[in-house]
N, C-alpha and C positions, 0 to 999 in steps of 0.2 A: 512456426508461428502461422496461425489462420490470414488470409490473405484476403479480401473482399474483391471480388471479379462486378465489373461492372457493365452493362447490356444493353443498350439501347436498342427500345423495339418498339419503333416509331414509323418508317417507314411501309411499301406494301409488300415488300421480301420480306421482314424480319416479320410484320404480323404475321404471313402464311406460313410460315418454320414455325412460329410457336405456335398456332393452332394444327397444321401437321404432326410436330415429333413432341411437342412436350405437351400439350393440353391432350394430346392423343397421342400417348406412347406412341411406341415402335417396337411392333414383337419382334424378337431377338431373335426368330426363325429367318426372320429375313434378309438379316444382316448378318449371319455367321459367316457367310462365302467372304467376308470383306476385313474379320479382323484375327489378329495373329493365331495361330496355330495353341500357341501356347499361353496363350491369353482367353484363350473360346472354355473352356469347363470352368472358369474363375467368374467370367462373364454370366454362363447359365447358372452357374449357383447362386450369383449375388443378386441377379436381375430378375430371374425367372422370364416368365412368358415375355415379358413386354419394360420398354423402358424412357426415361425421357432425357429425348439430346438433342446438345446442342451444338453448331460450328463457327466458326469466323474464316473470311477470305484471307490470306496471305498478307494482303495490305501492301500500300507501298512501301520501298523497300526493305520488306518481311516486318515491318513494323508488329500486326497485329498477331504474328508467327513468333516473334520472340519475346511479346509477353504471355501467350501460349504454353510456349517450353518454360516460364516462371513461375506457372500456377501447378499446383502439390494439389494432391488429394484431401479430401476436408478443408479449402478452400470455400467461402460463401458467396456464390453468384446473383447478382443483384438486376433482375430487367426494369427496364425505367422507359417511361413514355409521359408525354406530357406534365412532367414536371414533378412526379411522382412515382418513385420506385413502386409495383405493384404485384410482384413476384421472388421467391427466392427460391435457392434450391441447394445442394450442396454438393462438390465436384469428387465423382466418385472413381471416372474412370477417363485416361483421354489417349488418343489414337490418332494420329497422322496416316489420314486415306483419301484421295481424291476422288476415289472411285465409290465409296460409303456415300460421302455426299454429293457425288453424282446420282447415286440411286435414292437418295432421300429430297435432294432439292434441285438437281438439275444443276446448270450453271448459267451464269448470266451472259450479256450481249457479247462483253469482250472476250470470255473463256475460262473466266477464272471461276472456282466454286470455292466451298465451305468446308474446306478439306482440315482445319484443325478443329478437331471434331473431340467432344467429351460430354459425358453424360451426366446427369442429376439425377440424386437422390434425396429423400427427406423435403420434399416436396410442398408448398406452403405461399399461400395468397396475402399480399401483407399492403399495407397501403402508409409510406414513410414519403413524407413530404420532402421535396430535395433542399429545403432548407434547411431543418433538419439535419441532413446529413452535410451538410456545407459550412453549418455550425460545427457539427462534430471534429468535423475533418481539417476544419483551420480554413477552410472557402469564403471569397465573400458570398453575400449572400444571393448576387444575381448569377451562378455558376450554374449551368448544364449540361447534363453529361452530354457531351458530343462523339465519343466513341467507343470502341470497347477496350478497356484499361483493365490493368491487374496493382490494385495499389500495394503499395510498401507496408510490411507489415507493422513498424511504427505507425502510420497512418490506420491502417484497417485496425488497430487492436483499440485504438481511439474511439473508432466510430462503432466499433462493435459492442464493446463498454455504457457508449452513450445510446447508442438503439437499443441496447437490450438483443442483440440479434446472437443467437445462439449458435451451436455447432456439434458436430459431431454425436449426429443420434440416427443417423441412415448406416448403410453399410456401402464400402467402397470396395474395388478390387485390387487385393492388396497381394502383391509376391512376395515372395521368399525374401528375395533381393530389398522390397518396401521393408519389411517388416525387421530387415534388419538395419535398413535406416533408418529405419524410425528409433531402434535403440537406441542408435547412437546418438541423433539428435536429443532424447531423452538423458543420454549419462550429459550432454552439452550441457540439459538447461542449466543446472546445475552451478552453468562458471558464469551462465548471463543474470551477473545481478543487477544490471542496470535496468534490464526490463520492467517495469510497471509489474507488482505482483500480483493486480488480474490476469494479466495478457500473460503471466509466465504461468500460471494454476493454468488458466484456458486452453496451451499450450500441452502440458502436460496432461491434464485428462484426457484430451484430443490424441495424442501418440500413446497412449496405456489404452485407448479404447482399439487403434487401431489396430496395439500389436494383440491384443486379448481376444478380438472379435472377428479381426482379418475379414473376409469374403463372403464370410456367412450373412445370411439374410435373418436366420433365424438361431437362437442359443438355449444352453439350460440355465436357469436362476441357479446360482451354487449353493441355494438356501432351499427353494424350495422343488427344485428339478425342473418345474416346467419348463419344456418348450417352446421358446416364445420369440416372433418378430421382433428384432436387436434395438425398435425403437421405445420399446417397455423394457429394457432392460438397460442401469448404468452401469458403470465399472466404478465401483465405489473402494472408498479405504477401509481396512479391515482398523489399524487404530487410528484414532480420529488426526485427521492429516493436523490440525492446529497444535497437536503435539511433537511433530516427527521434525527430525533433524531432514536435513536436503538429501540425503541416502535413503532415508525412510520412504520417503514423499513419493522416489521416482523407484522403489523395489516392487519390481511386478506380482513378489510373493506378498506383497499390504495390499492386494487389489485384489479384487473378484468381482463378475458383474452378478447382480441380482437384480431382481424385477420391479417395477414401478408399480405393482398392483399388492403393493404392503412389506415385503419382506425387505427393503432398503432401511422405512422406517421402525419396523420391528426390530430388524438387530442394530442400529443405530442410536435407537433411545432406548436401547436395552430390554427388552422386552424375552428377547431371544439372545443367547450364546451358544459361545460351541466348545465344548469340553477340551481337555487333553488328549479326547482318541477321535476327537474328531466328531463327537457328537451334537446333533444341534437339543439344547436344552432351555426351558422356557425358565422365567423370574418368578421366582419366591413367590408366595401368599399372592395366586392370581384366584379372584373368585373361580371355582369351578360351575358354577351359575351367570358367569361373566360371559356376556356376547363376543370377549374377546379370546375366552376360552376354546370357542369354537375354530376360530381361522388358527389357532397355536396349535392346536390337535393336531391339523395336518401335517404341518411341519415338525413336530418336536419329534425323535426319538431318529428322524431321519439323518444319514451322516451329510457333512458339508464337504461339496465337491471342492472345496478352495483350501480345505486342510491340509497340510502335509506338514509332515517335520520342520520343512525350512518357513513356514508360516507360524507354526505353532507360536514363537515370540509376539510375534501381533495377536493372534487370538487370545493369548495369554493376557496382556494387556488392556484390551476389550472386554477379558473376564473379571478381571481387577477393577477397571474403572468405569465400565457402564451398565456392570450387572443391577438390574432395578429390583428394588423390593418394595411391594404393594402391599 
């Protein structure tokens, strides 16, 4: 479950961190010396040149340390100043270093630095009035954020719902080790039915994107091949999820990502299928003088990277009930 990380950057340390490392990245040349070994190629793949991060002090005792180790990857970090969230970003990657944020922010009078340290992605200026979010959240209305919190995910799927604040469309660094807890957390949702069925779909898309997408910054549409930045591209259901029993919903062979620049809506409202051998195939009586004949051209005759045998069932069923005829 997405988790809402909340930031206050109010003060004159928190303002110069975020005009520092996140209004002005941090090329990741300069901080390789500082993070794990086997974390550094997952890192340059996902981040490329440059990145934006952020840290917290330890806290008294380790308070802001152990809601740190609470917060999970596609978590939504929220910074707030004057009474007004005014930032967001989404948690992609996090590292315990003292020595990273000493070379990024120094340390303060008493000694202590900003040594739990993690990074944003999907990056975005938003302007949510802390009422707002104080209404969502079950707050009264005179509530300010006073520190940096990680709320419960009962709480954040609330408020997530009620802002409209979205998720999981950056790319995170995700291991071997992620990627197979996120399965599992996926076969879980399954037995959480008490969950609110936004917050449990939210959930699930969120863990199907990251086991699909992993670390990559950029993917191929399985419709139409491009390669393309993972934020044009969703992991959509092959049969329409409002059909699928709770096995269906959470099988990674009903998923494929394709691209936001048409081919999600093309094979969704049928326009496009894809055969028994895996071929992608356009709908019935399309004018060939139709302007939409043109964008179908590219793609028709091309195979679908997301067919195989053990999908074939869902493609099947997509071919049954949303082939369009015009």
């Amino acid at each position: 479950m997405t988790q809402l990380v909340l930031q206050p950057c109010a003060d004159d340390d928190a303002v110069e961190h975020y005009v520092d490392t996140i209004q002005n990245p941090v090329p990741v040349s300069r901080i390789a010396r500082f993070l794990p070994q086997e974390d550094l190629s997952r890192v340059t793949a996902t981040f490329g040149e440059a990145v934006a991060i952020w840290g917290v002090t330890p806290g008294k005792r380790d308070v802001n340390a152990n809601k740190w180790h609470r917060m999970v990857l596609g978590d939504i970090a929220l910074m707030y100043r004057n009474k007004r969230f005014f930032f967001r970003g989404e948690v992609a990657y996090k590292v315990h270093s003292a020595e990273l944020a000493k070379e990024l922010w120094g340390e303060r009078e008493d000694g202590a630095t900003w040594e739990y340290v993690f990074f944003l992605t999907d990056l975005e200026e938003v302007d949510i009035d802390v009422r707002r979010f104080n209404s969502a959240a079950g707050y009264k209305d005179s509530n300010v954020v006073q520190g940096f919190d990680v709320l419960p995910s009962s709480k954040s799927g609330a408020v997530l719902d009620a802002l409209d604040l979205s998720n999981a469309v950056g790319a995170v660094v995700v291991s071997d080790s992620d990627a197979d807890a996120a399965r599992l957390k996926l076969r879980q949702l399954g037995q959480q039915l008490d969950l609110p069925s936004a917050s449990r779909r939210r959930a699930e898309q969120s863990l199907l994107r990251e086991i699909m997408l992993g670390s990559r910054r950029q993917a191929p549409c399985a419709i139409c091949a491009r390669t393309l930045p993972i934020d044009l591209l969703v992991v959509g259901h092959i049969r329409k999820r409002h059909s699928c029993d709770s096995a269906q919903k959470l099988d990674e062979a009903n998923t494929m990502p394709v691209c936001l620049l048409g081919c999600d809506k093309l094979f969704e409202n049928g326009y496009i299928h894809v055969d028994e051998s895996g071929t992608i195939c356009m709908a019935t009586g399309i004018n060939p003088m139709h302007s939409l004949r043109d964008a179908l051209d590219t793609i028709v005759g091309k195979r679908c990277s997301a067919w195989s045998p053990v999908s074939e069932d869902y493609f099947k069923w997509h071919r049954e009930h949303r082939r369009r005829f015009l």
